[in-house]
Predicted model as a PDB file, atoms N, CA, C, CB and O in Angstrom, pLDDT in the B-factor column:
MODEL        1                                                                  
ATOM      1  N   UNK A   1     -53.518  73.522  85.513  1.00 56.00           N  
ATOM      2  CA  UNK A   1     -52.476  72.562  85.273  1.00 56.00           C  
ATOM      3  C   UNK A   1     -51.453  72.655  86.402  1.00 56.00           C  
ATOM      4  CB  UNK A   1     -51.818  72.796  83.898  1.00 56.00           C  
ATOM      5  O   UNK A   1     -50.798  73.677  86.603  1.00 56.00           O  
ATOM      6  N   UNK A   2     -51.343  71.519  87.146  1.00 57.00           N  
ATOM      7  CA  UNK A   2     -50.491  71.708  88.037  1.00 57.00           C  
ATOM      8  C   UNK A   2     -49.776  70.525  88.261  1.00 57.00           C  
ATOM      9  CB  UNK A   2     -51.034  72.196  89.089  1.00 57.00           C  
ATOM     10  O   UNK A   2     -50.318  69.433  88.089  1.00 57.00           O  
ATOM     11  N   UNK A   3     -48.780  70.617  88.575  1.00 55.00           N  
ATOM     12  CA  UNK A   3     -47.619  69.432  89.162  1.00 55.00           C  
ATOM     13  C   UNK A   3     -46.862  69.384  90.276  1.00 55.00           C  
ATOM     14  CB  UNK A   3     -46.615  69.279  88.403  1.00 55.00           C  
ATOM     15  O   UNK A   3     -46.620  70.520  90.684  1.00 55.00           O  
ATOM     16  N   UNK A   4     -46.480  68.689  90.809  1.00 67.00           N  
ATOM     17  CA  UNK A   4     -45.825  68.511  92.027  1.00 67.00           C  
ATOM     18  C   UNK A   4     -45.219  69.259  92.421  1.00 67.00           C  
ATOM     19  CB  UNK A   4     -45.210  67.724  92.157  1.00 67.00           C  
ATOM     20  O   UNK A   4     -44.811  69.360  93.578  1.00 67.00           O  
ATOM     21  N   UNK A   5     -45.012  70.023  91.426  1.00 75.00           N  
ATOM     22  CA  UNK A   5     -43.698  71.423  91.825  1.00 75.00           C  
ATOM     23  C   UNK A   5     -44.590  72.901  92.101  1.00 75.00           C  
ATOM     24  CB  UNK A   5     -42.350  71.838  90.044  1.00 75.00           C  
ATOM     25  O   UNK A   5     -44.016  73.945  92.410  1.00 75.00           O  
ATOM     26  N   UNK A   6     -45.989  72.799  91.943  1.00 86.00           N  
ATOM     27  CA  UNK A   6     -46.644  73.992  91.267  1.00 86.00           C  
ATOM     28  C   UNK A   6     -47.353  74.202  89.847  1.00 86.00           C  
ATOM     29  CB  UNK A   6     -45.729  74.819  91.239  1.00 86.00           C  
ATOM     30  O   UNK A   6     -47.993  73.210  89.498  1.00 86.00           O  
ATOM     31  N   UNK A   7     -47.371  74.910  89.257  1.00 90.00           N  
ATOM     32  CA  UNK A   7     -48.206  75.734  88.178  1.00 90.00           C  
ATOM     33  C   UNK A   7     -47.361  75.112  86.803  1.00 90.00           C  
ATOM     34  CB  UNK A   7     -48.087  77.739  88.412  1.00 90.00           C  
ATOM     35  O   UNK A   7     -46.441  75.909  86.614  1.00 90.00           O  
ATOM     36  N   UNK A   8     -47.317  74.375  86.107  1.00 93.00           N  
ATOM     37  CA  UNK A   8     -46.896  74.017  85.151  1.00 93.00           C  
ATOM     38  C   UNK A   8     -46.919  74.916  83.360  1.00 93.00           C  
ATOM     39  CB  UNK A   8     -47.518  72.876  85.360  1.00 93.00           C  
ATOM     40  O   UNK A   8     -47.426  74.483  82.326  1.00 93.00           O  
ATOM     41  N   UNK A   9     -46.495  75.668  83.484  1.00 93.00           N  
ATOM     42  CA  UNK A   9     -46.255  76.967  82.187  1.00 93.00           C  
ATOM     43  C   UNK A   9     -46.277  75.879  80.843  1.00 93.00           C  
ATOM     44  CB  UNK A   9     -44.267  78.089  82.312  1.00 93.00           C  
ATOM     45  O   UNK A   9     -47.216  75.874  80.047  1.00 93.00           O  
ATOM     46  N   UNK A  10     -45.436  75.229  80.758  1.00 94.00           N  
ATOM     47  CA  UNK A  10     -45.373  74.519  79.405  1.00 94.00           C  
ATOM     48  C   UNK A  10     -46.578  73.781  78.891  1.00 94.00           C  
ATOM     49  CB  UNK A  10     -44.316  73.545  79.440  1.00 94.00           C  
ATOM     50  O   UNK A  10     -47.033  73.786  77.747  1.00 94.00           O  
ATOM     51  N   UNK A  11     -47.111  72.990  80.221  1.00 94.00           N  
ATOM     52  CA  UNK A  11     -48.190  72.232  80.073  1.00 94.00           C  
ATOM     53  C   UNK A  11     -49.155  72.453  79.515  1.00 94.00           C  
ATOM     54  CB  UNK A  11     -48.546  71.948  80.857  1.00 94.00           C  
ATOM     55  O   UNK A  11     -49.798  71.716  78.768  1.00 94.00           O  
ATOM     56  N   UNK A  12     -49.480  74.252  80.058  1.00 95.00           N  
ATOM     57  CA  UNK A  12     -50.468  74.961  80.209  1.00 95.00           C  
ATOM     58  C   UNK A  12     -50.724  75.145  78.585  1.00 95.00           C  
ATOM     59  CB  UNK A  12     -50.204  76.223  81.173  1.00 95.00           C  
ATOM     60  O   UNK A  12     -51.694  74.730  77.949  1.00 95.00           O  
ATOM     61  N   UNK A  13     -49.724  75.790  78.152  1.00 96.00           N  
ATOM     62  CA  UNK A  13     -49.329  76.270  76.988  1.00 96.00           C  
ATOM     63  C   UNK A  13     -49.910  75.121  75.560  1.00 96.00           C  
ATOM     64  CB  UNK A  13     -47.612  76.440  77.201  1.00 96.00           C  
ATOM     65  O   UNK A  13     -50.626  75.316  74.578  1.00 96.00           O  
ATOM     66  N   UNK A  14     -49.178  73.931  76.089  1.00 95.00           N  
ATOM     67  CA  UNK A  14     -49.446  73.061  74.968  1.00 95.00           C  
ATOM     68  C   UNK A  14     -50.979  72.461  75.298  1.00 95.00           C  
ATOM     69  CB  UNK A  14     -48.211  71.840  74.837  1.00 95.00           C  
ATOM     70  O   UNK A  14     -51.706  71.797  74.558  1.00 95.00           O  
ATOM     71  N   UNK A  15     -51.110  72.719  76.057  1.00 96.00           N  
ATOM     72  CA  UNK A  15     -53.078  72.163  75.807  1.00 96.00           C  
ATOM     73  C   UNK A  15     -53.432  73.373  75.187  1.00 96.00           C  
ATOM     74  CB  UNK A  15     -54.382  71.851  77.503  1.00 96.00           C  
ATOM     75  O   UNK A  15     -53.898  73.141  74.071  1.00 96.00           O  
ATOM     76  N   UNK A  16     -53.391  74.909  75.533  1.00 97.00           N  
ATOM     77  CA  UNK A  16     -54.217  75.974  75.154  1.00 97.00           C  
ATOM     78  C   UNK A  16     -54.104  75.686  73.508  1.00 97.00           C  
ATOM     79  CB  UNK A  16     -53.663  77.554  75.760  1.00 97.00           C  
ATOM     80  O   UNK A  16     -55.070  75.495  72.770  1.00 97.00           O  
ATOM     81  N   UNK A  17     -52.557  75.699  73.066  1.00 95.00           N  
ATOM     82  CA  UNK A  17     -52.227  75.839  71.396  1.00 95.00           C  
ATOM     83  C   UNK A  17     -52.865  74.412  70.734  1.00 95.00           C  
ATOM     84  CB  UNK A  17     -50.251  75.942  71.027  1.00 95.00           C  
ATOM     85  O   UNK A  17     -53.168  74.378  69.542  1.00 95.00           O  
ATOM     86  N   UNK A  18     -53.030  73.310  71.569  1.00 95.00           N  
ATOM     87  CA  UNK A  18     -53.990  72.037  71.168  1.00 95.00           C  
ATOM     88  C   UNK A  18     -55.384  72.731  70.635  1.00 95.00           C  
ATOM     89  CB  UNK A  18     -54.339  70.911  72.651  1.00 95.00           C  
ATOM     90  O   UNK A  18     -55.909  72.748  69.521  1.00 95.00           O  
ATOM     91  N   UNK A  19     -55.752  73.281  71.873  1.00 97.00           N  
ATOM     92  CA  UNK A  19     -57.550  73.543  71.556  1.00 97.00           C  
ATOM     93  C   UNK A  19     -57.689  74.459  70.800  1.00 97.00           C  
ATOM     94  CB  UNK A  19     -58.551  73.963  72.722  1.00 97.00           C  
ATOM     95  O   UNK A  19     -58.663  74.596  70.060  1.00 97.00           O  
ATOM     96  N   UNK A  20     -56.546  75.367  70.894  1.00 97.00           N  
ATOM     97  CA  UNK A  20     -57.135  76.404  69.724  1.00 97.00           C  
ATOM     98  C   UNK A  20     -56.746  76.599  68.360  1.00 97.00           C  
ATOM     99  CB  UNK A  20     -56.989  77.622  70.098  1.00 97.00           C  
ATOM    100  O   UNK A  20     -57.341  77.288  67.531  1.00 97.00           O  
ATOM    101  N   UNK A  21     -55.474  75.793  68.161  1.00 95.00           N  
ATOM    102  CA  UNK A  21     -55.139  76.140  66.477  1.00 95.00           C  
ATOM    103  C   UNK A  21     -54.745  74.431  66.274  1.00 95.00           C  
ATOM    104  CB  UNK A  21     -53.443  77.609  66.043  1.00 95.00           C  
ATOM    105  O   UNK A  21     -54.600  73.416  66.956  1.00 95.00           O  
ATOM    106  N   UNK A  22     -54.678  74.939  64.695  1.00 96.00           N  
ATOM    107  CA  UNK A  22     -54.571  73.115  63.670  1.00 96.00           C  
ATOM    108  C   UNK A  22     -52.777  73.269  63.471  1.00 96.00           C  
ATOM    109  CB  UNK A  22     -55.783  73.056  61.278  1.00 96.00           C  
ATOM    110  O   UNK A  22     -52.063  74.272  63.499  1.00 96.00           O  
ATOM    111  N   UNK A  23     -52.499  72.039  63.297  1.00 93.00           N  
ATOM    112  CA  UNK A  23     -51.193  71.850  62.988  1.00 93.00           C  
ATOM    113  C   UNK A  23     -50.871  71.360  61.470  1.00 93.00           C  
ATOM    114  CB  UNK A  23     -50.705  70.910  63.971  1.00 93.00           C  
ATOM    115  O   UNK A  23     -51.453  70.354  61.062  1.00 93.00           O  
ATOM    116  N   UNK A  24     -49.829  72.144  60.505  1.00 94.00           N  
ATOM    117  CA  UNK A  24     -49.664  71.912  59.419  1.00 94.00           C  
ATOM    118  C   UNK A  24     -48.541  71.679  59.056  1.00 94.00           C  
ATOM    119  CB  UNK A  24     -50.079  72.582  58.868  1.00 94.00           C  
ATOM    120  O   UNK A  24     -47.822  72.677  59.102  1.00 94.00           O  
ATOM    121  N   UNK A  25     -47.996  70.657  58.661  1.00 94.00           N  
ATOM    122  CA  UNK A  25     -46.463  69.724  58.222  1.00 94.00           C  
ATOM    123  C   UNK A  25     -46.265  70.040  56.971  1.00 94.00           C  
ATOM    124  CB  UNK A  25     -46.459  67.956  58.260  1.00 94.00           C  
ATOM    125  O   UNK A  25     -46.917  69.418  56.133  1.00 94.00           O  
ATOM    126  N   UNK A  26     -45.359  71.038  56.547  1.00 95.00           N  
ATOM    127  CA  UNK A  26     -44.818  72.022  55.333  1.00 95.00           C  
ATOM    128  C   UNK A  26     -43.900  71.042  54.804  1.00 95.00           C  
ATOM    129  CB  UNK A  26     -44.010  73.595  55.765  1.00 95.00           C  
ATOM    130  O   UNK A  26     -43.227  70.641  55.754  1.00 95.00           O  
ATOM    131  N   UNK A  27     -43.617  70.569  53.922  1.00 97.00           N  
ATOM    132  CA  UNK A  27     -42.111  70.165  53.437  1.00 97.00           C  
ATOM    133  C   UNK A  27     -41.796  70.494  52.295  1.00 97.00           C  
ATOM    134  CB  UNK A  27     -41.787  68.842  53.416  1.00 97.00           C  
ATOM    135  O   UNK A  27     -42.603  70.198  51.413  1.00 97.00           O  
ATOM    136  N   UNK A  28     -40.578  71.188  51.915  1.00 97.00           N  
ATOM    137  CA  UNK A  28     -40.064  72.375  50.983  1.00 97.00           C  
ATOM    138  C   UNK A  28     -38.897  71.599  50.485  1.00 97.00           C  
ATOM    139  CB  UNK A  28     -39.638  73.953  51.762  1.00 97.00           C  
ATOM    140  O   UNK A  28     -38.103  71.179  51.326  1.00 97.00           O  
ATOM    141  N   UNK A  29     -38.730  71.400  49.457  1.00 97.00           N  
ATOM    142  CA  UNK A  29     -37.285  71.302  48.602  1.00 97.00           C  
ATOM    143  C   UNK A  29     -35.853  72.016  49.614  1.00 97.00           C  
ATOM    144  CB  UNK A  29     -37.535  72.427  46.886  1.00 97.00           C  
ATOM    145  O   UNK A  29     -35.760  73.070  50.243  1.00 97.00           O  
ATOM    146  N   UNK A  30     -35.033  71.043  49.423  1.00 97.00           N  
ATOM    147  CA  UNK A  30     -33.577  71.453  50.470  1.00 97.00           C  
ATOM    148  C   UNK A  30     -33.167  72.756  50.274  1.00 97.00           C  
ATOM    149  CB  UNK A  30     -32.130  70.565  50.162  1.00 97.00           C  
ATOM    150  O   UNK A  30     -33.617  73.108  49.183  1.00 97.00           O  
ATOM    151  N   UNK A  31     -32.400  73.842  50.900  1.00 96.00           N  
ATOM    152  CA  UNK A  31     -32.206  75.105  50.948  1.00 96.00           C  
ATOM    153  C   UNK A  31     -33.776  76.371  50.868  1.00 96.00           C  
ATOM    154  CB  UNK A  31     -31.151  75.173  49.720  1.00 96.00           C  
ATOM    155  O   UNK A  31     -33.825  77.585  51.068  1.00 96.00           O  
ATOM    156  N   UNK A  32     -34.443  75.747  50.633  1.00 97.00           N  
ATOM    157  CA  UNK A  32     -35.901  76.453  50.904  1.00 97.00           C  
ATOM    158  C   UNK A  32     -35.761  76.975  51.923  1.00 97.00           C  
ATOM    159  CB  UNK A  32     -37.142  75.684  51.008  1.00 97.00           C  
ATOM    160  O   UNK A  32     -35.277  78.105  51.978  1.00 97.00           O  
ATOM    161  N   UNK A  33     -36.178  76.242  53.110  1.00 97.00           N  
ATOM    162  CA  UNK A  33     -36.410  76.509  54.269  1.00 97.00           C  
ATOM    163  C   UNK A  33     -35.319  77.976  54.902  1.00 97.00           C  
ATOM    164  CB  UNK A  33     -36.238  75.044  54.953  1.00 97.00           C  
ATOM    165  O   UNK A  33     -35.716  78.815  55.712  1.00 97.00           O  
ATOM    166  N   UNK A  34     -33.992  77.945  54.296  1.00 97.00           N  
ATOM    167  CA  UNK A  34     -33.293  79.059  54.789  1.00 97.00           C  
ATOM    168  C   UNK A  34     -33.750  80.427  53.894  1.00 97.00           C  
ATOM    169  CB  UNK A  34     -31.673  78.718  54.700  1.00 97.00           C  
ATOM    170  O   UNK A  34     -33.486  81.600  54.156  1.00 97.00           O  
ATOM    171  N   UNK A  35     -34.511  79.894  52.765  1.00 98.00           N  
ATOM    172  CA  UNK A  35     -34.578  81.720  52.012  1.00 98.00           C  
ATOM    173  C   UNK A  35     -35.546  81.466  53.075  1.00 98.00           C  
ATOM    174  CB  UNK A  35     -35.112  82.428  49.970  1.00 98.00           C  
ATOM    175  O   UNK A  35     -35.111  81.932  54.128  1.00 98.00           O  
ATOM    176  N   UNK A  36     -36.894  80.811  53.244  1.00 98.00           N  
ATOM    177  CA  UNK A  36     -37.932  81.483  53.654  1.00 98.00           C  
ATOM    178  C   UNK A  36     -38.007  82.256  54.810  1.00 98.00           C  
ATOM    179  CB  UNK A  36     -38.748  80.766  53.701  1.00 98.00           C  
ATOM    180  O   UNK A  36     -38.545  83.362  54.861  1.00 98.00           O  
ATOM    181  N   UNK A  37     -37.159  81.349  56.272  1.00 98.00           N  
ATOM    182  CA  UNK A  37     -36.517  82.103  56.912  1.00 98.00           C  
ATOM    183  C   UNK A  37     -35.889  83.260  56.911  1.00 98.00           C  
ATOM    184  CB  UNK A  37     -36.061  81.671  57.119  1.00 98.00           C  
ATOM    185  O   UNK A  37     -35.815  83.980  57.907  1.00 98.00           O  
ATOM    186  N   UNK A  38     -35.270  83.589  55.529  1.00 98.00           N  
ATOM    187  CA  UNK A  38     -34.606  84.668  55.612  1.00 98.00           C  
ATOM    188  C   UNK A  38     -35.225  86.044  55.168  1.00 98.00           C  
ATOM    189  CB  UNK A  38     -33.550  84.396  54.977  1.00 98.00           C  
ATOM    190  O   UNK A  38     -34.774  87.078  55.660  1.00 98.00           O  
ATOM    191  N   UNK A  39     -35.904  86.069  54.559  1.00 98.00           N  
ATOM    192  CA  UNK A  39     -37.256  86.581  54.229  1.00 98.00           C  
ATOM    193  C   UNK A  39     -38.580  86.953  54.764  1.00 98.00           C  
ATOM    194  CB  UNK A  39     -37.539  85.994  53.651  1.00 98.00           C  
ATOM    195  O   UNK A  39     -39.194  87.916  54.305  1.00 98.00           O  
ATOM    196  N   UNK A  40     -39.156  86.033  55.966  1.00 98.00           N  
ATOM    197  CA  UNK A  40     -39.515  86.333  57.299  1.00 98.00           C  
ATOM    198  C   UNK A  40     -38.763  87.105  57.833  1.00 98.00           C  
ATOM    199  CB  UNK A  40     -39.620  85.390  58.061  1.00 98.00           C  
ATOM    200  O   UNK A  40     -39.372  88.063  58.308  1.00 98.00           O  
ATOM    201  N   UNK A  41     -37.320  87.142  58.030  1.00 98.00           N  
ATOM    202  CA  UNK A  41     -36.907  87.815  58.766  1.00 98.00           C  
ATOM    203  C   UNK A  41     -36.476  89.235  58.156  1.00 98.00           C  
ATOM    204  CB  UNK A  41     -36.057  87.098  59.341  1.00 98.00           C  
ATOM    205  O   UNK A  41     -36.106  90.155  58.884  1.00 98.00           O  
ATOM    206  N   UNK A  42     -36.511  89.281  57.524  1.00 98.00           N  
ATOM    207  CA  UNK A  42     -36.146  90.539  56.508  1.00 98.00           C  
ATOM    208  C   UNK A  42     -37.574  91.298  56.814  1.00 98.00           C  
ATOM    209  CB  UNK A  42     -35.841  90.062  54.558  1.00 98.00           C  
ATOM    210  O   UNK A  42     -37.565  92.529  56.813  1.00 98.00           O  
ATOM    211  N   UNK A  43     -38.347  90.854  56.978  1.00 98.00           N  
ATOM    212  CA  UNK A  43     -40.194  91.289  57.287  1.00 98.00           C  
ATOM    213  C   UNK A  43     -40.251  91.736  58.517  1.00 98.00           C  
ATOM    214  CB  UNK A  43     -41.445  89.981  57.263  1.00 98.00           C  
ATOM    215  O   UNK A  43     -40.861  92.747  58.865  1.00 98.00           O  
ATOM    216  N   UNK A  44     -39.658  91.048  59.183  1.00 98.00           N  
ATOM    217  CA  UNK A  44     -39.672  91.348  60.863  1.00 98.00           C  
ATOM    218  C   UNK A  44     -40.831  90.110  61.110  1.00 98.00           C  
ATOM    219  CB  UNK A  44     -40.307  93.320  61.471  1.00 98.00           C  
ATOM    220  O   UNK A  44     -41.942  90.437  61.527  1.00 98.00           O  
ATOM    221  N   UNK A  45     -40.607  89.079  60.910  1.00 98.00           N  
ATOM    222  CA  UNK A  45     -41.369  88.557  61.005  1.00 98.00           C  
ATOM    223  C   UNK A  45     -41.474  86.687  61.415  1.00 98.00           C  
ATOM    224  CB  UNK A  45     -41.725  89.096  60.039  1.00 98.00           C  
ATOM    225  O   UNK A  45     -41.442  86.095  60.336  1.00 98.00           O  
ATOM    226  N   UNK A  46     -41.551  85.957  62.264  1.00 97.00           N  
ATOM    227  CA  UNK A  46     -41.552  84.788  62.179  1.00 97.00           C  
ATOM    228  C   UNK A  46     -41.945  83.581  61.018  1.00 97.00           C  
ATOM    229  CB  UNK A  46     -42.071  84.757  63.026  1.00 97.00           C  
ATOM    230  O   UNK A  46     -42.938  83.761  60.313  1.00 97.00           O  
ATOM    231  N   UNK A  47     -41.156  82.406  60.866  1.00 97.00           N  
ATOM    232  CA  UNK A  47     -41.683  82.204  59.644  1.00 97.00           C  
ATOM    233  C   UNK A  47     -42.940  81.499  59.767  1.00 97.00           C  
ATOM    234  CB  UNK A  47     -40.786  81.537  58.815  1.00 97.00           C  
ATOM    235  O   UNK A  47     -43.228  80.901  58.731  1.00 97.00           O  
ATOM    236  N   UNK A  48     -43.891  81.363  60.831  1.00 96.00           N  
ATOM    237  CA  UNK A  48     -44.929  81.329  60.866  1.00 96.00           C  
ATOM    238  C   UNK A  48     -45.694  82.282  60.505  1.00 96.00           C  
ATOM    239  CB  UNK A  48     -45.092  81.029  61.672  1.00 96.00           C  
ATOM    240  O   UNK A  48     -46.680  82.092  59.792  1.00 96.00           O  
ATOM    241  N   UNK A  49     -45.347  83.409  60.943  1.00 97.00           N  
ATOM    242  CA  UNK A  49     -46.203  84.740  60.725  1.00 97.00           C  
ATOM    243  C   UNK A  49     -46.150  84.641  59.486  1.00 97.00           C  
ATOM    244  CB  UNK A  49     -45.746  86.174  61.264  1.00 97.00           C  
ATOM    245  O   UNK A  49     -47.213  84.351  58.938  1.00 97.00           O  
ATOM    246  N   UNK A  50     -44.804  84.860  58.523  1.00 98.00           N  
ATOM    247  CA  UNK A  50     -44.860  84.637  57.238  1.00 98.00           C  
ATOM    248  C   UNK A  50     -45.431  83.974  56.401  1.00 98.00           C  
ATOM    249  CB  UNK A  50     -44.195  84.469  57.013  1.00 98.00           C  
ATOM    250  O   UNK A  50     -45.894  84.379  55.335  1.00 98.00           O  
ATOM    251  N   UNK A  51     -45.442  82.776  56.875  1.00 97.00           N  
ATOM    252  CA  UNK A  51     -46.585  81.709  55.710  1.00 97.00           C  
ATOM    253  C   UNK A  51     -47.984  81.927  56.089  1.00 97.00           C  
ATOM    254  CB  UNK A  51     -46.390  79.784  55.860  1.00 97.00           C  
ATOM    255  O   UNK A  51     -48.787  81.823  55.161  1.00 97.00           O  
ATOM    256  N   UNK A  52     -48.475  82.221  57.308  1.00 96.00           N  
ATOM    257  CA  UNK A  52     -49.581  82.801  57.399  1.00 96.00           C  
ATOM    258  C   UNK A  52     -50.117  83.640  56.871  1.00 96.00           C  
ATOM    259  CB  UNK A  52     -49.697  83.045  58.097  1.00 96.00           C  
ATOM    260  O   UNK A  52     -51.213  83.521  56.323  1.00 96.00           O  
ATOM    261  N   UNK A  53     -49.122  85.159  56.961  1.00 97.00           N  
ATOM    262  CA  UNK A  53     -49.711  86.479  56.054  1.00 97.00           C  
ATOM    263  C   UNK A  53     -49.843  85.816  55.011  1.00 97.00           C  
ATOM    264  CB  UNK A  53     -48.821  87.875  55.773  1.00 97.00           C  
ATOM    265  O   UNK A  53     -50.853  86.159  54.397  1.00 97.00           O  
ATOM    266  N   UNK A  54     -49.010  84.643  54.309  1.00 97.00           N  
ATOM    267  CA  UNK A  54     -49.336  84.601  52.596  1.00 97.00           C  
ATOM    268  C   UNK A  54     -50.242  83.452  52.854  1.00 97.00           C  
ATOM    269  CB  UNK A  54     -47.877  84.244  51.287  1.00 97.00           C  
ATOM    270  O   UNK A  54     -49.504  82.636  52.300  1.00 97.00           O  
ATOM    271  N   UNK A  55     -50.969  82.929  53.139  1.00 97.00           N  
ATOM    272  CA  UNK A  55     -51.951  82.212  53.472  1.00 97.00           C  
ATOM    273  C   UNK A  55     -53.259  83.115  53.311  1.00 97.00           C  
ATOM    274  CB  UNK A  55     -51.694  81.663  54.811  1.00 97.00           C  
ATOM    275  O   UNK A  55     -54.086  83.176  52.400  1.00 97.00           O  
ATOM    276  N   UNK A  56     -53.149  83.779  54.500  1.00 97.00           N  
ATOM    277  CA  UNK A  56     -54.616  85.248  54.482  1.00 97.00           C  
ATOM    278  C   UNK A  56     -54.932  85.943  53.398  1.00 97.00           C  
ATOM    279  CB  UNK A  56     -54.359  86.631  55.382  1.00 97.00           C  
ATOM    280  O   UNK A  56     -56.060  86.258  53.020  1.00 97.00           O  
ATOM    281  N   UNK A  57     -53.538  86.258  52.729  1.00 97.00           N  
ATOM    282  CA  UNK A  57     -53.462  87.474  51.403  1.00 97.00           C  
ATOM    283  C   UNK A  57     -53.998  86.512  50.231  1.00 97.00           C  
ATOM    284  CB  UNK A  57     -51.555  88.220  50.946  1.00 97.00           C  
ATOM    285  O   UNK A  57     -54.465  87.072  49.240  1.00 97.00           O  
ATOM    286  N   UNK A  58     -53.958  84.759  50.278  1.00 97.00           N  
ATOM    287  CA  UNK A  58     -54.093  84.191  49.200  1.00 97.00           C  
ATOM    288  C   UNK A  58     -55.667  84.115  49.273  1.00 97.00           C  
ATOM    289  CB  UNK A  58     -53.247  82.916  49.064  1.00 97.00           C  
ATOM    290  O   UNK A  58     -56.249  84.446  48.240  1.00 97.00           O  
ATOM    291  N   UNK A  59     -56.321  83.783  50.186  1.00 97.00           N  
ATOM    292  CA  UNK A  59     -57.110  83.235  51.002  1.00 97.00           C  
ATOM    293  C   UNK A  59     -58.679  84.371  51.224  1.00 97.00           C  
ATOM    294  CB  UNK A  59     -56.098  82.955  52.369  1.00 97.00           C  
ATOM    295  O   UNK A  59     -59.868  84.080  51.360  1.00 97.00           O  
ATOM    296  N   UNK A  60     -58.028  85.568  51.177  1.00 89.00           N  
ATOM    297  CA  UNK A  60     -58.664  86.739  51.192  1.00 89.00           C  
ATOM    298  C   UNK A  60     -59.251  87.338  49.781  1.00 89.00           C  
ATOM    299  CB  UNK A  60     -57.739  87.609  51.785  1.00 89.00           C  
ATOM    300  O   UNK A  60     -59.842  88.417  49.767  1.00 89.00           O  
TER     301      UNK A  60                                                      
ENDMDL                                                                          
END                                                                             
């Protein structure tokens, strides 16, 4: 991936996360979104990582 300037990082990035993972549109009741956040973070954890682990653990 390259552009006029050189080596394009972002570009690169958003084709790799295209080809390799699916995209999923969550929508949660208002103030949700801050426990879950907050709770990920209490985990050490992104709230991706978070809905994921409980994804795997359900899933498993």
């Amino acid at each position: 991936m390259r552009s006029d300037k050189g080596f394009d990082q972002i570009a690169y990035q958003n084709a790799y996360i295209k080809e390799k993972y699916d995209r999923i549109s969550l929508t949660v009741p208002k103030g949700r979104k801050a426990e879950i956040k907050k709770k990920a973070s209490s985990m050490g954890k992104s709230v991706n990582e978070y809905i994921n682990s409980l994804v795997d653990r359900d899933l498993c």
